[in-house]
C-alpha positions in Angstrom: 107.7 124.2 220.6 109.6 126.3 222.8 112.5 124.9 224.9 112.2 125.9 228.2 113.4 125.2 232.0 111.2 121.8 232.1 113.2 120.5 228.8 116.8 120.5 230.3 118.3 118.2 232.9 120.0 119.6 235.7 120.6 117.2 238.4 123.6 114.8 238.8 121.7 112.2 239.9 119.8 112.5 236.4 122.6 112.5 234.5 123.8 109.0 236.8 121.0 107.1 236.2 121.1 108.0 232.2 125.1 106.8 232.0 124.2 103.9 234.3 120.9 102.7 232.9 120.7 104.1 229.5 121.2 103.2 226.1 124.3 104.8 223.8 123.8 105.4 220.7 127.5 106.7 218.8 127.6 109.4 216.0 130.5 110.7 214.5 131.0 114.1 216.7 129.2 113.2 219.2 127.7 110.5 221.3 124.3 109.9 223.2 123.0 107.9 225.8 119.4 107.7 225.9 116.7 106.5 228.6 113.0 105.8 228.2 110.9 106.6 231.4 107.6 104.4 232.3 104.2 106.9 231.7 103.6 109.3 234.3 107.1 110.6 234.5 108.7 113.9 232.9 108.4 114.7 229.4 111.0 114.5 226.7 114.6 115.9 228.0 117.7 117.1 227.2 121.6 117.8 228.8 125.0 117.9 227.8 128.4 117.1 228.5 130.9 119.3 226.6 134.7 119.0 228.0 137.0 121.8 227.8 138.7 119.5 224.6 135.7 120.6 222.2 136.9 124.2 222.6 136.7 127.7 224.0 133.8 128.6 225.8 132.0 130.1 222.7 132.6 127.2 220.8 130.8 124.8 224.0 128.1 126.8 223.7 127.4 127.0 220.0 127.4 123.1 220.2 124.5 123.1 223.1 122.9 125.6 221.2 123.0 123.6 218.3 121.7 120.2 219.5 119.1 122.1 221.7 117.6 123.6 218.6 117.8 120.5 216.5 116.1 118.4 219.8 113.6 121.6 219.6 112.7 120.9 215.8 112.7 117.2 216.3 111.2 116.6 219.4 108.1 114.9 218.2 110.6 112.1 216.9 111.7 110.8 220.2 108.8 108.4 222.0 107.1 111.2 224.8 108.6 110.0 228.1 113.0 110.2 226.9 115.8 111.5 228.6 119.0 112.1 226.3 122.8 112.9 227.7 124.6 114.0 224.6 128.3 113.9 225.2 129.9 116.3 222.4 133.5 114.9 221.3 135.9 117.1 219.9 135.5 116.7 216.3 132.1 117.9 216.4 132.7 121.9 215.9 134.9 121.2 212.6 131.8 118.9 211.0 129.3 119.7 208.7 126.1 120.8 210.0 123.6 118.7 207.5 125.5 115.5 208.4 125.1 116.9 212.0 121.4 116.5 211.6 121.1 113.7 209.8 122.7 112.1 212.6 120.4 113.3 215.0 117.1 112.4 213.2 118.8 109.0 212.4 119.1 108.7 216.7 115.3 110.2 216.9 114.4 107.0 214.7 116.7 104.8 216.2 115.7 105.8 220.0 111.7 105.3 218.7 112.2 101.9 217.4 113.7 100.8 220.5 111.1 102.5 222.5 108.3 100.7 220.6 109.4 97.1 221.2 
C-alpha cells in the first residue's frame, strides 16, 4: 500500500472527536488513542501530535515518518474502518526502533480485539 492524502487526518474536529470519544492505548514513547467508525465511513487513518519537547524539527519529522511507515506496513492489522491520534512523548527519538514496532503491532492487535467484540 501506498500512504496517501486519504490516509492522514487533517481536520481539528477529527482529531476532537478521537481525544473525546476514543480509546488510549499507552506505549512506552508514545501514546495512541484510537476510534473505530460504523461501515460506510472512511478507511483506516492516521495523525499526529508531536510537541516541540520531542525535538528539533528534523527529529518531529523522523518520528511521523516513522509511525507513518510502520502504519503503512501494518495496516491490514487494524479492523478497516480506524482512526488513530498518536501523541509522540519525548522519549520516543532515544528508543530502540524494534521495540518501537513491537509496540505498534502489539496496539494493531490490541485495537482488533477490541474492534471484534
Amino acid at each position: 500500500m501506498r500512504f496517501r492524502a486519504r490516509h492522514r487526518l487533517r481536520a481539528n474536529k477529527d482529531f476532537a472527536l478521537i481525544r473525546k470519544s476514543g480509546k488510549r492505548h499507552s506505549f512506552a514513547g508514545f501514546l495512541v488513542q484510537a476510534l473505530a467508525h460504523e461501515k460506510g465511513q472512511t478507511g483506516r487513518r492516521i495523525g499526529f501530535r508531536v510537541s516541540r519537547k520531542v525535538g528539533n524539527a528534523v527529529t518531529r519529522n523522523h518520528a511521523k515518518r516513522y509511525f507513518r511507515e510502520l502504519f503503512r506496513i501494518h495496516h491490514e492489522e487494524l479492523p478497516e474502518q480506524c482512526d488513530l491520534v498518536i501523541v509522540v512523548h519525548p522519549t520516543l527519538p532515544k528508543m530502540n526502533r524494534k521495540r518501537i514496532e513491537e509496540d505498534f503491532i502489539k496496539l494493531c492487535r490490541r485495537i482488533s480485539a477490541l474492534a471484534i467484540t
